[in-house]
Phi, psi and omega in degrees: 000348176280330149287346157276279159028285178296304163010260156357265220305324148315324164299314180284006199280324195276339163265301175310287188288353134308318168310284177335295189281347140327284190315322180294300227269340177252048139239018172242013181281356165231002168261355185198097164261000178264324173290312194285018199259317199262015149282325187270346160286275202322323180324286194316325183289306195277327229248276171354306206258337172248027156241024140094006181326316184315288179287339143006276173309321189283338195262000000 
């Protein structure tokens, strides 16, 4: 069970705060559109690397 446990919890770590940092980022979009662009790089940037694309690519 310890090993799903950990799973879990790297998916959500790796999906959930990307999410998290979508959503601030289209809802700061029109009042701080220079914060929100660089919430929406990062998503993106978080959303890559932690569904594995990156490394993906390398194999």
């Amino acid at each position: 069970m310890n090993g799903i446990g950990f799973l879990i919890g790297l998916i959500l770590l790796y999906w959930l705060i990307p999410i998290i940092l979508l959503i601030m980022g289209l809802a700061r979009l029109r009042s701080r559109p220079e914060n929100a662009k660089k919430l929406l790089i990062a998503a993106a940037i978080f959303f890559i690397v932690g569904g594995g694309i990156c490394g993906a690519l390398l194999t």
